[in-house]
N, C-alpha and C positions, 0 to 999 in steps of 0.2 A: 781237611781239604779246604773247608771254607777260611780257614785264617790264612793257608797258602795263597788262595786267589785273592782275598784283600790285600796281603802282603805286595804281591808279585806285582799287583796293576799300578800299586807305587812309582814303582824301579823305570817303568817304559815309559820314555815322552820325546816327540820330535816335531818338527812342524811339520804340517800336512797339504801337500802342492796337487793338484789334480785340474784335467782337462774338464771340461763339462760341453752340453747341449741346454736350452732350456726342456725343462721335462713338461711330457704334455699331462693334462690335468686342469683342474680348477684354481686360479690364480686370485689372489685379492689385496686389495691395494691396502699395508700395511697398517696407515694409522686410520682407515675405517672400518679395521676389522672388532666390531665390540660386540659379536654377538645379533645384534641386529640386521634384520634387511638392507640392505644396502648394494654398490657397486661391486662388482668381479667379475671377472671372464673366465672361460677356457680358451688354453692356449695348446698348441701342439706344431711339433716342427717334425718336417719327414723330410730327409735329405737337408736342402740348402730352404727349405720353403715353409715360412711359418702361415699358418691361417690364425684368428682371434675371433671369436663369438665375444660381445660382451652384451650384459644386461643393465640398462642403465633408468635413469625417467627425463621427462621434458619437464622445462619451467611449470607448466600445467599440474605434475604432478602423476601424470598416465606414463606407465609403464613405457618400456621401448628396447628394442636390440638394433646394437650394430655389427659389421663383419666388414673386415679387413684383411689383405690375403696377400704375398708376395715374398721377395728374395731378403734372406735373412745372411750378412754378410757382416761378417767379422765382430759377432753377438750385438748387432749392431740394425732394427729396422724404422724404417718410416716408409708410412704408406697413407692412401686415404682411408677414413672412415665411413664406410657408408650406413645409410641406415635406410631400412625397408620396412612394408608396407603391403594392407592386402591378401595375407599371404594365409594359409589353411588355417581353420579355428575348430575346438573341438567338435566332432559330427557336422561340419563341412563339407561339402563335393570338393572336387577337384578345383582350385584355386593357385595361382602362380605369383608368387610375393614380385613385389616390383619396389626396383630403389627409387627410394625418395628423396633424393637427395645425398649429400658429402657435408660430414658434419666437419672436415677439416682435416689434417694431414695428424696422424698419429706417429708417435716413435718412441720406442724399445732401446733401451740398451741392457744388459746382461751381464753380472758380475761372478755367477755362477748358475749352476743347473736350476738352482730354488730360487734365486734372488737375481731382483733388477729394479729398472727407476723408467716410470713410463711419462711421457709427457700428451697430453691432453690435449686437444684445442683452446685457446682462451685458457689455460691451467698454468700453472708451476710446473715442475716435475715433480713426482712424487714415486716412493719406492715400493716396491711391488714384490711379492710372494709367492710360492706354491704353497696353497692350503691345504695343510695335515688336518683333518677332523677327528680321525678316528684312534691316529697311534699317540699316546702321551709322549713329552719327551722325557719319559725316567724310567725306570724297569719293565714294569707292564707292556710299555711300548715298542719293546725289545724279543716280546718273546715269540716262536714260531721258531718254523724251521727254516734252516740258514746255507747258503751254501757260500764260503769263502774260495774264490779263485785267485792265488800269485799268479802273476803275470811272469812268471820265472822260465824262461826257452833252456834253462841248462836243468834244472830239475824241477819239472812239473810236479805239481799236487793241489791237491784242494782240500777245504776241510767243511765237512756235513755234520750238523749237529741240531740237535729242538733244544730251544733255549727255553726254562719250563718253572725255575724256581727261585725265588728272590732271597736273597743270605746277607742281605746289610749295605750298609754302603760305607766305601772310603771315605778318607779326606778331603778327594777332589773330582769326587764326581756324588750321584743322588742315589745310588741302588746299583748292587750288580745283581744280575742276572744269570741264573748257573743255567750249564746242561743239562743232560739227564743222565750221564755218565759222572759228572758232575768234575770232566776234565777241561771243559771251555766256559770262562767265565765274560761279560761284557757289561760295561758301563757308559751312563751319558755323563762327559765331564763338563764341570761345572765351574770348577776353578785353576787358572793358572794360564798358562799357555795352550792346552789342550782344549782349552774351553770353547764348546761349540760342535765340539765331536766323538765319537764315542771308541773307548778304549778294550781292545776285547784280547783275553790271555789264553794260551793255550797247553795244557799239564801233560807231560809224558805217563807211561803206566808207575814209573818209580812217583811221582808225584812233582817233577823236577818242573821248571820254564823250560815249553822246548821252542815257543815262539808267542807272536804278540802280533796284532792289527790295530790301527788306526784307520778310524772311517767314519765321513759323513757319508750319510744316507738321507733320502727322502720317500716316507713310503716302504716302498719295496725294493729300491732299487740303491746301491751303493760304492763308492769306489772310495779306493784308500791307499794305504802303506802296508806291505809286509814288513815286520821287527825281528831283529833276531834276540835273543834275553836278553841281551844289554839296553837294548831300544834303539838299537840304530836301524834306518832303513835298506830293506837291502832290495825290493822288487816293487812296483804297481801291484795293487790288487784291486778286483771286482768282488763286489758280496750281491746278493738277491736271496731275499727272504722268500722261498719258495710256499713255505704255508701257513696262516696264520697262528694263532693261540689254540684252537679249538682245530688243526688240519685239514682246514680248508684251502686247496688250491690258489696261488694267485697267478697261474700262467694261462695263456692260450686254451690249452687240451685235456693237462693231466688234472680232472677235477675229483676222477671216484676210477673205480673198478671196471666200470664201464668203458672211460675214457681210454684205460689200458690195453685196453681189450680191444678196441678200434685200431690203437697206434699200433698196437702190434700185427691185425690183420694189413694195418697200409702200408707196414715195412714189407712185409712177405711178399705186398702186390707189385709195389715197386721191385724191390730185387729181382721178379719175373723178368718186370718187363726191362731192367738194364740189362741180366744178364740176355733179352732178345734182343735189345739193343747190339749189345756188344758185339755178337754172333753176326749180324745183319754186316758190321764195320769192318770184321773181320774177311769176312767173303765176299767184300768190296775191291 
């Protein structure tokens, strides 16, 4: 099996087109990321509306945050930056930060979900990030559970899998990644055309290719291509790593048995009250 899926991940390559949002998270500006203290912000967009916290310091040398908040249009924003003052310190009363001023008009632009190029007051423009801390990009960083969704309206499916055991790496990528069936294999590739995204194969029960994805991801979250065994694409698809290495939750609710146990009392309470819902509409 393992010489199938190194074989197979060969065979599939196409180039990889996808929409994006900037994803919310911790962002850090590219070439001051070494490791040390320095500049980054969180960034998060709901609708058409981005906000920025960032953490930066004064000529002085003393710490400082600014916030910046408004309409985010065609991956495209500038706004002011303000920065405040004032405002609660640990074991504190009640205190209300007050702005201190406009350090100057900021702006964003967006070249995908992960990556952009921000410009600064008094700055260049410089290119900007979502910062991965925690998942490598090679095997390791792959593994958890998975849920792959096609975007296919004529024959839906999806495919669930915990990616759990590392078996070597191709030519053109650093490690794959097996299932626990050990029928879904995935790689970060590293070389060629693919380079930048990761490659993941799918084995029928005979052992055969019965399909292929292509996807960037960031985190948790990713979108890509469905393949058919030759490599051509044939749908959009959506991937989210539902739990990590050790099966821990990354959603909203479902974190443990407990969690389950909730969702399923709020289903039962809700379906009351639609089906009295319904009842009430009906004999209207």
């Amino acid at each position: 099996m393992k010489k199938k899926l190194l074989a197979i991940s060969l065979l599939l390559g196409t180039s990889l087109a996808q929409a994006f949002a900037p994803q919310a998270g911790t962002w850090v500006i590219t070439a001051e990321n070494n490791g040390q203290p320095g500049r980054g912000f969180g960034l998060d967009v709901q609708n058409s509306t981005l906000v920025m916290q960032m953490y930066g310091y004064e000529s002085s040398g003393s710490p400082t945050f600014y916030l910046t908040a408004g309409a985010l249009t065609n991956n495209q924003y500038a706004g002011p930056l303000m920065q405040y003052r004032n405002g609660r310190f640990f074991g504190s009363g009640e205190r209300n930060g007050q702005e201190a001023g406009n350090a100057g008009t900021v702006k964003m632009r967006f070249v995908s979900g992960t990556q952009g190029f921000i410009t600064f007051p008094g700055e260049a423009e410089k290119e900007i990030a979502r910062f991965s801390f925690a998942y490598p990009a090679g095997p390791d960083g792959l593994k958890g559970i998975w849920l792959f969704s096609p975007l296919d309206t004529v024959t839906p499916s999806a495919d669930f899998f915990r990616l759990e055991q590392n078996i070597g790496a191709t030519d053109g990528g650093n490690g794959l990644v097996m299932s626990t069936n050990g029928r879904v294999g995935c790689e970060h590739q590293t070389k060629g055309t693919l380079a930048g995204s990761v490659l993941c194969v799918r084995l029928n029960a005979s052992g055969k290719l019965d399909r292929g994805y292509q996807m960037v991801y960031s985190v948790n979250e990713g979108e890509g291509l469905l393949l058919t065994p030759s490599g051509e694409p044939t749908a959009l698809a959506v991937m989210r790593r539902l739990g990590n290495s050790t099966d821990v939750g990354t959603g909203v609710l479902h974190k443990s048995s407990d969690a389950q146990e909730l969702s399923e009392a709020a289903a039962q309470n809700f379906r009351g009250e639609f089906e009295a819902f319904k009842a009430s509409t009906q004999n209207d």
